[in-house]
C-alpha positions in Angstrom: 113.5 10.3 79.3 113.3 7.0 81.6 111.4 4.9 80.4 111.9 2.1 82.7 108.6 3.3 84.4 107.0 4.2 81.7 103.2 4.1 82.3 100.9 1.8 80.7 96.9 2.0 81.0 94.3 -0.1 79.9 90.3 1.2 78.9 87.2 -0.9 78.6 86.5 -1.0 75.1 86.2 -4.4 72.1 88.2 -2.5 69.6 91.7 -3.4 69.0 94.1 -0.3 69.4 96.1 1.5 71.6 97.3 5.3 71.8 100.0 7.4 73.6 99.3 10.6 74.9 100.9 12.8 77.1 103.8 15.4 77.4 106.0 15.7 80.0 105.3 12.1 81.3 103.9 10.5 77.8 101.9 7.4 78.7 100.3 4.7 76.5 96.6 3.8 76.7 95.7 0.4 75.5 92.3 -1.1 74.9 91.3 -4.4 76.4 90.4 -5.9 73.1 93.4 -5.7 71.9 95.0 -7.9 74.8 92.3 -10.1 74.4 93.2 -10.9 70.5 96.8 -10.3 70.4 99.9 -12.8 71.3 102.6 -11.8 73.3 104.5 -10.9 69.7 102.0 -8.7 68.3 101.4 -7.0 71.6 105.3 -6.6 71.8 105.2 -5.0 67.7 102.2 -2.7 69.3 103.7 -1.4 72.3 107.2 -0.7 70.2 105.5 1.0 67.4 103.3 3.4 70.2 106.4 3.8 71.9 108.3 4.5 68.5 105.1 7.4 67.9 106.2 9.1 71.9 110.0 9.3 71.0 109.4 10.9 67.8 107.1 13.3 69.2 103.8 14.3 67.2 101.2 13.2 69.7 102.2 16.3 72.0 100.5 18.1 69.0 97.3 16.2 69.5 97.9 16.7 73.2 98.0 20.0 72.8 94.5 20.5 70.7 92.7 17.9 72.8 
């Protein structure tokens, strides 16, 4: 998987979370109250702990079902 493109999308919303989703070209949707409150550290610990939840794999599940 490349993930030197890897997508990145960003919803509306106050709350502060992000999300990935996808399966053949996972993706990782953020909310904008999250860049709003977080630093460029915690936004860094964010993205690599979503990232760390597409290269281990269990969101296709909730792909899947959605």
């Amino acid at each position: 998987m490349d993930w030197s493109c890897a997508e990145l999308f960003r919803i509306p919303d106050t709350f502060v979370n992000a999300a990935p989703t996808g399966m053949d070209r996972p993706f990782i949707v953020i909310n904008s109250g999250a860049l709003k409150l977080l630093d460029d550290d915690e936004m860094r610990t964010l993205l690599g702990h979503e990232l760390g939840h597409v290269i281990s794999g269990p969101r296709s599940y909730v792909t899947i079902l959605s």
